[in-house]
C-alpha positions in Angstrom: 13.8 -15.7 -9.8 12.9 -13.1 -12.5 12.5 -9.3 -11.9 11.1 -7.3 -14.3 11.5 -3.7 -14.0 8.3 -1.6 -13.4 8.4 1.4 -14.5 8.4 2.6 -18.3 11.8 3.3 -19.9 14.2 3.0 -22.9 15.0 0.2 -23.7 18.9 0.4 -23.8 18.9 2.4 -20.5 17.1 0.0 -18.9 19.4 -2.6 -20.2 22.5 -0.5 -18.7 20.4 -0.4 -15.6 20.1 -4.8 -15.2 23.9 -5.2 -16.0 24.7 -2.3 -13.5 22.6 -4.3 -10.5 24.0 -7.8 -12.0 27.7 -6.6 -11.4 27.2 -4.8 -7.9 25.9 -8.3 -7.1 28.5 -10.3 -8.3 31.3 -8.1 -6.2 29.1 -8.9 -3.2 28.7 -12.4 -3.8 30.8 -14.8 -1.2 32.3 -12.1 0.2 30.3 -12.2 3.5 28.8 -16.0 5.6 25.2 -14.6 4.4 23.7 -15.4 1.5 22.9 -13.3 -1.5 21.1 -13.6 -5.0 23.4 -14.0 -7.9 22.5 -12.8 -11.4 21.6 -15.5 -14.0 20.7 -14.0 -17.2 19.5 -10.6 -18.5 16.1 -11.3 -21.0 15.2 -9.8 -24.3 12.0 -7.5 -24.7 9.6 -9.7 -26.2 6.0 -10.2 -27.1 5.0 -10.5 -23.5 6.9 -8.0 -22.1 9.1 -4.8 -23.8 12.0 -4.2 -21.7 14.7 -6.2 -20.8 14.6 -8.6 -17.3 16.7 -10.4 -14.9 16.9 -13.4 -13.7 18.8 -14.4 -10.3 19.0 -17.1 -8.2 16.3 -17.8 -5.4 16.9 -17.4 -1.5 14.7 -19.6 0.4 13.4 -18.6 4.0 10.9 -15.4 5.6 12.3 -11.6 5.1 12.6 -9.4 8.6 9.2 -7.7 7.5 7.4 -11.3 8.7 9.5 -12.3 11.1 10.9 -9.1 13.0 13.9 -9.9 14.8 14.1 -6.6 16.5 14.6 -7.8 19.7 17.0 -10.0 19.0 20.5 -9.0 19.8 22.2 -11.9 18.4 20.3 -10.5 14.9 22.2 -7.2 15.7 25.3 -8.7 15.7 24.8 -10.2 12.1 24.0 -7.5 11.0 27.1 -5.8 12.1 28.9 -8.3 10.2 27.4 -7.8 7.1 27.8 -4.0 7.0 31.3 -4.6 8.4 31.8 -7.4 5.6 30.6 -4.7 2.5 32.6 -2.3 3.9 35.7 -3.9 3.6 35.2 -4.1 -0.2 37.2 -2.4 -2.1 35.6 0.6 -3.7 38.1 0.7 -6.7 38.9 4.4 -6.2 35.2 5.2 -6.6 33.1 7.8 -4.6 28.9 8.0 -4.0 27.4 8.4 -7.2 26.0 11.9 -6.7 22.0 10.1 -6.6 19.7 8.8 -4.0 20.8 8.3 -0.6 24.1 8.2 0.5 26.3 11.9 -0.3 25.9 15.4 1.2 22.3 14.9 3.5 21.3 18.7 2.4 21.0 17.9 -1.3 17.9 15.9 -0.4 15.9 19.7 1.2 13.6 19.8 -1.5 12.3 15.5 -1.2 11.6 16.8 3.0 9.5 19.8 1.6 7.8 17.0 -0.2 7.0 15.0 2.6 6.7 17.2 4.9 3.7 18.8 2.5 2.3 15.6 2.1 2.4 14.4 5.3 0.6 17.2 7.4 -2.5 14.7 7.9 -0.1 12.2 8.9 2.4 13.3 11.2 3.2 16.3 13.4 5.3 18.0 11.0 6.3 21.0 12.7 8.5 19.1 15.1 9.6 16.5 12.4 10.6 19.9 10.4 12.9 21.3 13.3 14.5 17.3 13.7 15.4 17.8 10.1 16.6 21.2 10.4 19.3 19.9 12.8 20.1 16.9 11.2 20.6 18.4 7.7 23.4 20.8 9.0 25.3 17.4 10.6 29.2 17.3 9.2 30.6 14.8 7.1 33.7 14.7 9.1 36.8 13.3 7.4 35.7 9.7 6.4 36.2 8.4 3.1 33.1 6.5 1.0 33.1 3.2 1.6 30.6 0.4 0.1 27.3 -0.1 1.5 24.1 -2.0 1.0 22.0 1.2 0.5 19.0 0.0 1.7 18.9 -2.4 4.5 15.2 -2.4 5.1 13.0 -5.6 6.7 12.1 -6.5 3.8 15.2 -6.9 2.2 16.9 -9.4 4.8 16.4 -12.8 5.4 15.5 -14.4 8.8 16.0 -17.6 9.9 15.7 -18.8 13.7 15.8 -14.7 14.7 19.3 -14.8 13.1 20.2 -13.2 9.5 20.4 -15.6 6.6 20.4 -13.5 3.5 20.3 -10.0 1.9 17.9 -9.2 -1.1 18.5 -6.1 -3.1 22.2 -6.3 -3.7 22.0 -4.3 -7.1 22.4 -0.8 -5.4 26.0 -2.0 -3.8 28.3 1.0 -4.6 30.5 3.6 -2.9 28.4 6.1 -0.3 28.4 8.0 3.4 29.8 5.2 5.9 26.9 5.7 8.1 24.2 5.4 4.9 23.8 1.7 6.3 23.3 2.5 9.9 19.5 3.0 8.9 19.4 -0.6 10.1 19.6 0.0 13.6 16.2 2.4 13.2 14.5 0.2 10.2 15.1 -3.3 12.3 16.1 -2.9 15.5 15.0 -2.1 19.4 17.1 0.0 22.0 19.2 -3.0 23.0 19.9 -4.8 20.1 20.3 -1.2 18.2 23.3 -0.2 20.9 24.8 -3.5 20.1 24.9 -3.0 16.7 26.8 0.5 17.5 29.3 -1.0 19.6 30.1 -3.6 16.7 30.5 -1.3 14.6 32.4 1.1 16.9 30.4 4.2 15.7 31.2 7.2 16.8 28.8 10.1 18.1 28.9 12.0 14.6 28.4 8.7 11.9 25.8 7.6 14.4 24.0 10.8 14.2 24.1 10.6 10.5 23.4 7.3 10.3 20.1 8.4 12.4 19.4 11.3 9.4 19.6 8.8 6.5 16.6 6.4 8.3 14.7 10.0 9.3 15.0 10.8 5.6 14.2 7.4 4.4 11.1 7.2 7.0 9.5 10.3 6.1 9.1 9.6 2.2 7.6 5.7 3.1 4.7 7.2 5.6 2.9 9.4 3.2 4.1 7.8 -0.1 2.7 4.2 0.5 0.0 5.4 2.8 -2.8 3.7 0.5 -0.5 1.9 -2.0 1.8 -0.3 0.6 0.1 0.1 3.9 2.8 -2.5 5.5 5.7 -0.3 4.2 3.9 3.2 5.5 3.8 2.0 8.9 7.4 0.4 8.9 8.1 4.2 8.2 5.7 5.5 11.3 7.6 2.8 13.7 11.4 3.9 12.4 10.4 7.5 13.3 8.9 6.9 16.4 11.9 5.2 17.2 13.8 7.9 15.9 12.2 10.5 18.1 12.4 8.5 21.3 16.4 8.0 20.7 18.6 10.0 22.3 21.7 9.5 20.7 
């Protein structure tokens, strides 16, 4: 398969950028039973195209976003294993990167103000405001970065038979905030299979919680941002909120 990178960019960075995402892939490669794309070549800019591109291999079979295994508590538990399987990687002494998703959940204040501007039409802001309000101010506690996914959305993980088969997007794999990849449980899963995925992963009340803030932060920015662009991806954000508001812990 062959990804070309959208947006406009120099050249060398977004060179830097491919090899980056080639090697986070190859450290997650065989290291869990599911299956993952493995980088193949980086391309020259050329005539048709004037920025360097990847190829990787192909992973056959229906993402989560077609086949939603929400309900599906046997799905929960391979999803625990994955999570638990990228966690055990070493980080190499590394910490999160200091971008995105995944360090100190107040650095991201001024993205919320952003959605919660555009989303006024949308959404009932006011209460989604005070939800963030609390959620921002949640400790870190004393846990060390491990490596996570980063974003384990539907439409990044392979379904087969209401189980997990594979994991798409493997270029972001790096050192973050243990609970970054708990978004899961809001992104992908119902009440039951959600509380089996916590008791796999033997969260406790504060990762949870956090866990709970990175898919609230996540959700907000997908509603308003792909409200005419991506209408599937604006209401995957709607149903992870609503899910959000109706959990109580």
């Amino acid at each position: 398969m062959a990804r070309f990178p959208l947006r406009p960019g120099n050249a060398a960075s977004v060179r830097r950028r491919l090899e980056s995402e080639a090697a986070a892939a190859r450290l997650l490669a065989g290291r869990t039973r599911f299956a993952t794309p493995e980088p193949v070549a980086i391309g020259e800019p050329g005539a048709g195209y004037p920025l360097p591109w990847a190829v990787q291999t192909w992973l056959p079979g229906v993402t989560a976003a077609e086949d939603d295994p929400g309900g599906s508590v046997a799905f929960a538990h391979d999803l625990a294993e994955f999570i638990s399987g990228v966690r055990a990687i070493s980080t190499g002494g590394r910490a999160f990167g200091g971008s995105g998703r995944g360090g100190d959940l107040r650095s991201h204040d001024g993205w919320m103000q952003t959605c919660f501007e555009r989303s006024g039409q949308l959404l009932d802001v006011p209460r989604l405001r005070r939800m963030w309000e609390a959620m921002r101010q949640l400790p870190r506690g004393t846990a060390g970065d491990v490596m996570s996914h980063g974003d384990l959305i539907p439409g990044n993980l392979i379904v087969s038979a209401g189980r997990l088969a594979g994991i798409l997007d493997t270029g972001d794999v790096a050192p973050a905030d243990p609970a970054l990849d708990l978004v899961a449980a809001w992104h992908l899963l119902g009440d039951g299979p959600r509380q089996a995925l916590r008791g796999d992963l033997s969260c406790g009340d504060l990762e949870w919680e956090r866990g709970r803030a990175w898919a609230f932060e996540q959700a907000m920015g997908l509603v308003w941002y792909y409200a005419d662009s991506n209408p599937a991806m604006s209401r995957l954000g709607r149903r992870t909120l609503d899910r959000i508001l109706a959990s109580t812990s």
